[in-house]
Rosetta silent file (secondary structure, phi, psi, omega in degrees, C-alpha in Angstrom):
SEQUENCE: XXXXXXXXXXXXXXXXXXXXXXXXXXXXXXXXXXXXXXXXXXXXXXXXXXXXXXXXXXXXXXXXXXXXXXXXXXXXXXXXXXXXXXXXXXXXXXXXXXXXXXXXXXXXXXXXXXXXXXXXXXXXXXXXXXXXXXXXXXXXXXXXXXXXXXXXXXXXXXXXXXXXXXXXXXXXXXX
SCORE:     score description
SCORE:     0.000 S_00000001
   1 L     0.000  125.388  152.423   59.126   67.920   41.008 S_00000001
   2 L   -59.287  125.003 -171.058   61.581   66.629   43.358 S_00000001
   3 L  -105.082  165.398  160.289   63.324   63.327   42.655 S_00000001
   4 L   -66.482  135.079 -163.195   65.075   61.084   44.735 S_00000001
   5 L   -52.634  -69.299 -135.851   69.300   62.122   44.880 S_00000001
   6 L  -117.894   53.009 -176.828   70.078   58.750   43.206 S_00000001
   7 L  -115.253   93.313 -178.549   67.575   58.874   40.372 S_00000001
   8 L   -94.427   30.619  167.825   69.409   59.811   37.368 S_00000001
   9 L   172.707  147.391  170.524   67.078   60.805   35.155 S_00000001
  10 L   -77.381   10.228  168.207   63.394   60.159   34.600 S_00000001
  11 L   -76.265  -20.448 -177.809   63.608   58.490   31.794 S_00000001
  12 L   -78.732  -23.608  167.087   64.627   55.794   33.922 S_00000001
  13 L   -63.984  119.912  167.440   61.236   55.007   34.785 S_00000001
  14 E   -91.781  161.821 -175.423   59.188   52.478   33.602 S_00000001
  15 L  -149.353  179.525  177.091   55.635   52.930   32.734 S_00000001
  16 L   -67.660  -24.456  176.788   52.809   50.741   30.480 S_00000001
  17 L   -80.556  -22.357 -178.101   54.354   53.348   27.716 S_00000001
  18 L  -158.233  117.903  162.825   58.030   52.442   27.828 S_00000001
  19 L  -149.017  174.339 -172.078   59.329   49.363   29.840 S_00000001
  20 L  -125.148   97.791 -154.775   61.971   47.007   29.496 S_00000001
  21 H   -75.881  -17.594 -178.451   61.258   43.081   29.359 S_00000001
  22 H   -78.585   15.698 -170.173   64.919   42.668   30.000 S_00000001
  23 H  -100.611   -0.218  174.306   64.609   43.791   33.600 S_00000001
  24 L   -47.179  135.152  177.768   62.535   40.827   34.434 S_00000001
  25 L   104.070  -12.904 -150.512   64.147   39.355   37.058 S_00000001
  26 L  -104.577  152.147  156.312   65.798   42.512   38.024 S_00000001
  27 E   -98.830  162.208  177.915   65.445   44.402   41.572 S_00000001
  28 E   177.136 -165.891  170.761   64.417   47.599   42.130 S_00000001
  29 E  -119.503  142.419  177.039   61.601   49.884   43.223 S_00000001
  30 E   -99.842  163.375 -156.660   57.889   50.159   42.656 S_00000001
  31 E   177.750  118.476 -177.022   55.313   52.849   43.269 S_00000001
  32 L   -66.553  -75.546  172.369   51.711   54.042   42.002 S_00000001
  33 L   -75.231  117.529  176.577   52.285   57.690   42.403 S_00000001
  34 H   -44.899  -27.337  167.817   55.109   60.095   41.041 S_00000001
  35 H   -35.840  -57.981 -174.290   54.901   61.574   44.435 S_00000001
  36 H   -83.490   21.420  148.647   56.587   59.138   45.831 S_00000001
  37 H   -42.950   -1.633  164.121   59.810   59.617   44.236 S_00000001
  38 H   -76.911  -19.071 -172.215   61.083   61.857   46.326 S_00000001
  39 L  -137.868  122.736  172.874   62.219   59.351   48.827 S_00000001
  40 H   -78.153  -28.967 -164.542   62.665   55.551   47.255 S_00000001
  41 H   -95.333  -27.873 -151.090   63.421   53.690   50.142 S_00000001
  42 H   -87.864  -41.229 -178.424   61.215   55.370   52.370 S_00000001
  43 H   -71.664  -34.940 -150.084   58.042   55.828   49.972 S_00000001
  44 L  -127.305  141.260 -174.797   58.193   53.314   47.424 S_00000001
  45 E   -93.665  147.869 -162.388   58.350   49.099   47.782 S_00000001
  46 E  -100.090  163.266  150.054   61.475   47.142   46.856 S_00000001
  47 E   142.492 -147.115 -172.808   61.705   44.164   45.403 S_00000001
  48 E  -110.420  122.588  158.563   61.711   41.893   42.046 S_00000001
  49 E   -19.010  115.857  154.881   60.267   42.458   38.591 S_00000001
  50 E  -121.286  -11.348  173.351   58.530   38.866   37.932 S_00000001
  51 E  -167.101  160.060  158.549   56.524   40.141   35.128 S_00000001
  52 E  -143.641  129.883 -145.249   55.232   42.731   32.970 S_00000001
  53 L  -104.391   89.352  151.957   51.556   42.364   31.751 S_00000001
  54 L   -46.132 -126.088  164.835   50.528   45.025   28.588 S_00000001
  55 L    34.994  -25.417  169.139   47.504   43.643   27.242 S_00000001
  56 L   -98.627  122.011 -153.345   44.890   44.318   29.922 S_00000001
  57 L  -106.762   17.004  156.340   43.433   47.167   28.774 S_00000001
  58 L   -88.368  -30.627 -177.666   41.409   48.150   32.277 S_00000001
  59 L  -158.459  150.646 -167.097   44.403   49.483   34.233 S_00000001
  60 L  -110.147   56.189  150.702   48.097   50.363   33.656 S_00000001
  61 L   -97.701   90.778 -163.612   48.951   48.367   36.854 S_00000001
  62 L  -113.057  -17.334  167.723   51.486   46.147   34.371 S_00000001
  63 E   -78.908   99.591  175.611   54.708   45.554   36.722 S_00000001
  64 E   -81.699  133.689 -159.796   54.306   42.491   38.695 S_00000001
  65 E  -122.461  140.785  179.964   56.349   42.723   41.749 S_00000001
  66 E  -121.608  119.507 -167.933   57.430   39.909   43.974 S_00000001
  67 L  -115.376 -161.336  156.086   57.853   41.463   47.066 S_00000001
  68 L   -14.308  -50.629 -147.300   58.864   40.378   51.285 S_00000001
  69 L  -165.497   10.795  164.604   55.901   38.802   51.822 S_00000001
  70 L  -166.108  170.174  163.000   53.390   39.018   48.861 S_00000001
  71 E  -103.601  144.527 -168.514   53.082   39.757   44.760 S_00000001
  72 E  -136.326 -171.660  172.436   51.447   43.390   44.399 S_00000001
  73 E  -155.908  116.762 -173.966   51.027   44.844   40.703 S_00000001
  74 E  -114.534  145.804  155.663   52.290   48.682   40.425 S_00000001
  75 L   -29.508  -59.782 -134.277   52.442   51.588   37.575 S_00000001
  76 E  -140.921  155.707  169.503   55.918   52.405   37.722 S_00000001
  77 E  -164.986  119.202 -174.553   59.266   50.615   38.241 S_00000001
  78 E  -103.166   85.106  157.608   62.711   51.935   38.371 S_00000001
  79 E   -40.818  138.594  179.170   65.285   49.147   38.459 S_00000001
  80 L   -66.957   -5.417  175.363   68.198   49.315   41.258 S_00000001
  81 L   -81.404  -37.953 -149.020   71.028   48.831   37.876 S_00000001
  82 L   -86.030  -21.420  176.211   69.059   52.425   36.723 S_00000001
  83 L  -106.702  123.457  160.320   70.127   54.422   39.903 S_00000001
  84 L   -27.142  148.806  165.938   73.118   56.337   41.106 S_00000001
  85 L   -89.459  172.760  166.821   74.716   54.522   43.873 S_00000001
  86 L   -64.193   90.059 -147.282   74.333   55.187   47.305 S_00000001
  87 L   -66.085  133.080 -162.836   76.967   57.724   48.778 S_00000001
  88 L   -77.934  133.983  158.421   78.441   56.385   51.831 S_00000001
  89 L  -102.421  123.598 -165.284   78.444   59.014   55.008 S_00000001
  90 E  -114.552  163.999 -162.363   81.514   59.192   56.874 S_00000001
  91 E  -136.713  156.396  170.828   82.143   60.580   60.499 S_00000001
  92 E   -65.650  127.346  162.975   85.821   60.964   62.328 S_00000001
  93 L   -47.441  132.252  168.479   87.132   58.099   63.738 S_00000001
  94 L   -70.199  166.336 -152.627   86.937   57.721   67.804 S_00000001
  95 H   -71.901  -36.418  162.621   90.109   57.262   68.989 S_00000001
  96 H     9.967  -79.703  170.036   88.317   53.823   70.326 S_00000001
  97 H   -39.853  -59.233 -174.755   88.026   52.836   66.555 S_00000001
  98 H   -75.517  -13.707 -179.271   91.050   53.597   65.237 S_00000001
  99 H   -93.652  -11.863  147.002   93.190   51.775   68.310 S_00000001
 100 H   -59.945  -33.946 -154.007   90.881   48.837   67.172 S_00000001
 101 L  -126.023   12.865  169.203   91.330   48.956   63.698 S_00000001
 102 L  -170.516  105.306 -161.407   95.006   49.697   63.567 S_00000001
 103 L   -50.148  126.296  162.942   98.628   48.487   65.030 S_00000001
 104 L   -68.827  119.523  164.526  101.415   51.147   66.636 S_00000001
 105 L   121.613  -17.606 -163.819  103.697   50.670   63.741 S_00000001
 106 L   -93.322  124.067  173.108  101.643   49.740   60.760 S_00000001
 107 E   -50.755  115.848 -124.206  102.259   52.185   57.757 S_00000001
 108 E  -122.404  116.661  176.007   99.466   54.959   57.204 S_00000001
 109 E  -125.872  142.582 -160.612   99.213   55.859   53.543 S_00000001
 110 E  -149.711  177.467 -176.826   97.051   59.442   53.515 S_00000001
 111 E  -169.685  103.101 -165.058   96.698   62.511   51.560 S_00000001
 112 L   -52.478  117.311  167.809   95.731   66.379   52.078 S_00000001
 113 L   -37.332  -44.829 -178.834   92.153   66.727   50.356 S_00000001
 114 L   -95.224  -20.750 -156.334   93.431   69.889   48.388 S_00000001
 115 L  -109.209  -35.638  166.645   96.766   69.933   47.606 S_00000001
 116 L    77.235   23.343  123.009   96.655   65.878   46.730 S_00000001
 117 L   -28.467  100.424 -145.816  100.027   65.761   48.375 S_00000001
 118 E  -101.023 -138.078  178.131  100.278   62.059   49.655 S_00000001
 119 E   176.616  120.477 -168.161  102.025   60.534   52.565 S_00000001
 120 E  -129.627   93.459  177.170  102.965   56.836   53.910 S_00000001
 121 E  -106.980  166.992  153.038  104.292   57.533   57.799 S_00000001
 122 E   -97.614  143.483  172.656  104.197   55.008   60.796 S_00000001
 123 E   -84.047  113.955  170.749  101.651   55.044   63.378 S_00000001
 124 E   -93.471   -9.274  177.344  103.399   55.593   66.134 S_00000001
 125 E   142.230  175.626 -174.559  100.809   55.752   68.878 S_00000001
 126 E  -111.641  167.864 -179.534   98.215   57.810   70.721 S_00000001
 127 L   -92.195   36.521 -141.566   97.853   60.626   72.771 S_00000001
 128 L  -109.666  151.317 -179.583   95.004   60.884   75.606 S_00000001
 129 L   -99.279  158.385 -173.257   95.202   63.512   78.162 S_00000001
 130 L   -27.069  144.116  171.641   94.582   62.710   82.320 S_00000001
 131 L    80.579   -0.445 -157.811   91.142   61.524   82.749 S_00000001
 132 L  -117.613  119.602  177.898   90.175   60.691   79.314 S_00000001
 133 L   -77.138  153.318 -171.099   89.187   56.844   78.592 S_00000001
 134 L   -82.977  -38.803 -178.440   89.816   55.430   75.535 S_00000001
 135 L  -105.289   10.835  141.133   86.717   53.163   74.852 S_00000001
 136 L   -35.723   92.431  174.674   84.976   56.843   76.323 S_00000001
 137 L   -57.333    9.804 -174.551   83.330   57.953   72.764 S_00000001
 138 L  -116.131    5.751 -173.919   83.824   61.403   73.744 S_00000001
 139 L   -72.262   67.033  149.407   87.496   60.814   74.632 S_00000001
 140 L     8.149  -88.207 -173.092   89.465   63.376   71.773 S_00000001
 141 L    54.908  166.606  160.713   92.753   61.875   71.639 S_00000001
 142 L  -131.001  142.081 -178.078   95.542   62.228   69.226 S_00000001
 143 E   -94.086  161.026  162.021   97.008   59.348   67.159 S_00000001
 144 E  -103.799  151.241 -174.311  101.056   60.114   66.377 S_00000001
 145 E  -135.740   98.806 -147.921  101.884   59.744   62.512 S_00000001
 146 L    23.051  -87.564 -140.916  105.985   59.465   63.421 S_00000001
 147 L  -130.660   -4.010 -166.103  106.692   62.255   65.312 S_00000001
 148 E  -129.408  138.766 -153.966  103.530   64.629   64.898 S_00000001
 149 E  -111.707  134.387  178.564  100.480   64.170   66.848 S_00000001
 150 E  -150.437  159.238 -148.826   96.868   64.919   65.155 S_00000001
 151 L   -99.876  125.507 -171.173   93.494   65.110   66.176 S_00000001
 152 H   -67.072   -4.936 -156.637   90.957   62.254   64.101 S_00000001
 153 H   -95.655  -72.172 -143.991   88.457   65.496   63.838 S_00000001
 154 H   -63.987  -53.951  176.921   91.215   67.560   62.462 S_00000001
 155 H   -42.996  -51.044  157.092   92.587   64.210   60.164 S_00000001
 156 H   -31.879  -67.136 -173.080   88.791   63.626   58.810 S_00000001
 157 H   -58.996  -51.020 -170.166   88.195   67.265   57.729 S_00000001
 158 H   -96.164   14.167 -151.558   91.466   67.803   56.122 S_00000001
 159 L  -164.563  135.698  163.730   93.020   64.095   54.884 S_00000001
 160 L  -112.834  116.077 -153.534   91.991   61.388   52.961 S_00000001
 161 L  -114.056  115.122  136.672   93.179   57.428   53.688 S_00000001
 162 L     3.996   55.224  175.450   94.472   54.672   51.700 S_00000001
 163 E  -119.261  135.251 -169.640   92.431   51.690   52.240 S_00000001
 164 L    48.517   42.056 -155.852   92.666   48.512   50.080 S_00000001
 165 L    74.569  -28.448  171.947   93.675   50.798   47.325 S_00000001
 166 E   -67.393  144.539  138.580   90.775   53.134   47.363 S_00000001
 167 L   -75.805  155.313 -170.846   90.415   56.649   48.872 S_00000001
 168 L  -176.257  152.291 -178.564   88.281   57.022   51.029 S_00000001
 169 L   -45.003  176.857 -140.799   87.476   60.044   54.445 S_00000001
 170 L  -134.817   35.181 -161.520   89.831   59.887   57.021 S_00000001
 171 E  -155.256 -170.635  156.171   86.746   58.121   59.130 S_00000001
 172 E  -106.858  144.838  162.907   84.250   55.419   59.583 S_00000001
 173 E   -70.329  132.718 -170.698   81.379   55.050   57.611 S_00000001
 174 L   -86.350  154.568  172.953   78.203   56.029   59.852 S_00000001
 175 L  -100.672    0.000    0.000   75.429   54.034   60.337 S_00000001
């Protein structure tokens, strides 16, 4: 069976056979069928644990869930503490972005993805060739990093950047 990516284990599931009173209170997702566990967000309803009811012995609908815009009672319940996080997807910065989001002059601290080789240059400025607009998202460019000019495509694939202490792609996160 196919699980959802940030489902680490199935074990993680609650059921009327194994739950956990300390998740009352807790968010997360609910669901009738193991089917839908392939996709959590898309299949299965979010919200918060307000109770869990053993003792009725007609149906093993025992997780009461307070959800948007009603209370429903489900099988199964996977708290959101019980799951991987999500992994962020990142894209190359436009040169747009990055002339938004960064000063000529303000110190770049980066790193080559393989060799783990770092690097703290000044931004010295961009590149665009005749015709090419800036706020154009299809506008290439090159930023300069002191004296050598690179491409955000090429800088994404190959480089990793310094922000608030973290690593992190050489990009924006996509939406």
């Amino acid at each position: 069976m196919e699980l959802d990516k940030r489902i680490k284990d199935i074990g993680t599931i609650q059921t009327i056979l194994r739950y956990d009173v300390n998740c009352i209170g807790c968010k997360g997702y609910f669901f009738d069928e193991f089917v839908d566990i392939k996709d959590l967000s898309r299949c299965c309803r979010y919200g918060e644990l307000v109770n869990i009811t053993t003792d009725c012995h007609e149906n093993d609908l025992c997780f009461k869930a307070k959800l948007k815009s009603d209370t429903n009672f489900f099988r199964f319940f996977i708290s959101e503490d019980d799951l991987k996080p999500v992994e962020k997807k990142y894209r190359a910065f436009t040169l747009a972005e990055w002339i938004d989001q960064h000063e000529i002059g303000e110190v770049i601290h980066y790193r080559d993805k393989d060799y783990k080789q770092e690097f703290c240059v000044m931004y010295s400025g961009y590149i665009i060739d005749e015709g090419e607009d800036i706020q154009d998202i299809r506008t290439i460019g090159r930023i300069m990093l002191i004296n050598m000019g690179y491409l955000l495509q090429e800088l994404f694939e190959r480089y990793e950047i310094c922000v608030n202490g973290e690593w992190q792609p050489f990009g924006v996160v996509e939406e």
